[in-house]
C-alpha positions, 0 to 999 in steps of 0.5 A: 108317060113313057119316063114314069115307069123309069124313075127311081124313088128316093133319087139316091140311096144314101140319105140326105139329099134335101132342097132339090133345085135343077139346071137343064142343059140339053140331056143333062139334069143338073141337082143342087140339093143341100146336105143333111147329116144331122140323124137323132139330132132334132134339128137341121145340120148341114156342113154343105151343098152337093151337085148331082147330074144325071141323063137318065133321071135314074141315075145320079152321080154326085159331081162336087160339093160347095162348101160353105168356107168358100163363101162369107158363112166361113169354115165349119158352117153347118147352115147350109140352107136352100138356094136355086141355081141358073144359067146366064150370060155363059156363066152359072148363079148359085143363090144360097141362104143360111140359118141367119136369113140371108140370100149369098149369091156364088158364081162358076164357069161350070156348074161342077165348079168351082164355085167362088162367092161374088159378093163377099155378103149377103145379096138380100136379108132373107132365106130359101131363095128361088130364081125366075127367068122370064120369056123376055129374059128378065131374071128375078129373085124370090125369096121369104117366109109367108110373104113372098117378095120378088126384085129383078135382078140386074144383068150382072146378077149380083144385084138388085134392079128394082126394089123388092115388091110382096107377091100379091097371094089369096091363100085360100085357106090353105096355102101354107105360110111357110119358106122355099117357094118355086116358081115357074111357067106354062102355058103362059101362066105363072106357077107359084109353088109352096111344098105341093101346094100351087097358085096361079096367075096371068101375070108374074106380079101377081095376083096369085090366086091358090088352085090346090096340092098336085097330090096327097101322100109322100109329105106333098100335103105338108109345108115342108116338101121343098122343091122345083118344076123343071122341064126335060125331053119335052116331059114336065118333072116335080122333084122334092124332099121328104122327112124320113121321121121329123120326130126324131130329126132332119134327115130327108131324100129327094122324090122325082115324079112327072106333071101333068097339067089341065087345059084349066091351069091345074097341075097334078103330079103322077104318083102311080110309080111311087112305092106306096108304103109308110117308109116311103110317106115318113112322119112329119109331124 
């Protein structure tokens, strides 16, 4: 656990930093995260999203930004809501999704950018979608509220090759329905994510059964932590955001800490580098 201790948390000073999702390339930690500017304003405004990178886990420099003008939700859009981003056949994806519900997809030969909208219209009628490339390289889109539904998506990435299916899922009381899901591999098994809240299965399709939260406090246990599992140095990373006071608006920063997984399949994040202090918790009720 040599990189806990050199974590910082929030990633950035500076507020706003929401719906992390990564892109590992080498040393380099790519961030695409939306962009929270709404403060004492009980709802979510958000002009665009921004591109961080770091080599460190430190630090994070902000690189670039995509700004909503430059796909079909047009100029002056503040609806910039979670997407997910990955790398294929030499060229970089960007699935993004709006207050509207629905899932964009813009593509780059750079992950900086520039960025440039492939399709002109939404790619599926839905929000706060994820990406999954499987150990055989098949791609996958997933995306919903609730339930979850998964389509492969066809090599050109800008379409569907099958036709959407729901994540067979046992809740087990205590899975939340609720947007943003991630989903991700080890050890051969399926890992599909809610907030903290984790299920696990033996195939991608499910069924999905729910093992537990990887941890307690810093909005983790809430249905709103919105995040990503990423690999990087052989370390195993959960990065996500919380609410500084949904009370009084939608303003949230970004937390980093290490995963560790059970030979039984559970996972749990290690917290003990986190400042335990009620700032740091928030109120999200």
């Amino acid at each position: 656990m040599t990189q806990a201790t050199r974590l910082t948390n929030p990633l950035i000073d500076e507020a706003g930093m929401a719906d992390p999702h990564a892109l590992v390339e080498g040393d380099t930690v790519w961030l695409f995260t939306g962009h929270d500017v709404g403060h004492e304003v009980p709802t979510w405004v958000m002009p665009d999203w921004r591109i961080y990178r770091s080599r460190d886990l430190q630090s994070w420099e902000h690189v670039g930004s995509i700004e909503p003008a430059d796909t079909y939700l047009g100029t002056g859009s503040t609806d910039c809501w979670a997407g997910d981003i990955v790398a294929r056949n030499g060229r970089y994806y960007w699935y993004f999704s709006d207050r509207s519900r629905s899932v964009g997809v813009m593509v780059a030969e750079h992950p900086a950018g520039p960025w440039r909208d492939a399709l002109g219209a939404p790619l599926v009628d839905s929000f706060d979608p994820s990406v999954f490339i499987d150990d055989d390289g098949s791609a996958y889109l997933i995306w919903g509220h609730g339930d979850y539904r998964i389509a492969r998506l066809h090599e050109s990435m800008t379409r569907l090759a099958e036709e959407p299916r729901i994540l067979e899922l046992d809740r087990q009381g205590f899975f939340p329905e609720m947007d943003k899901n991630s989903l991700h591999k080890h050890g051969g098994r399926y890992y599909l994510s809610c907030s903290g809240y984790y299920a696990t299965a033996s195939s991608l399709y499910g069924p999905y059964v729910a093992r537990g939260c990887v941890g307690t406090g810093y909005q983790l246990d809430s249905p709103y932590a919105h995040g990503d599992f990423f690999t990087w140095r052989d370390q195993d990373y959960h990065v996500w955001c919380r609410y500084r006071d949904r009370r009084i608006d939608r303003i949230r920063d970004c937390l980093i800490a290490p995963v560790i997984y059970g030979s039984d399949g559970s996972m749990r994040d290690d917290l003990r580098h986190l400042p335990d202090t009620p700032e740091m918790h928030g109120h999200y009720s």
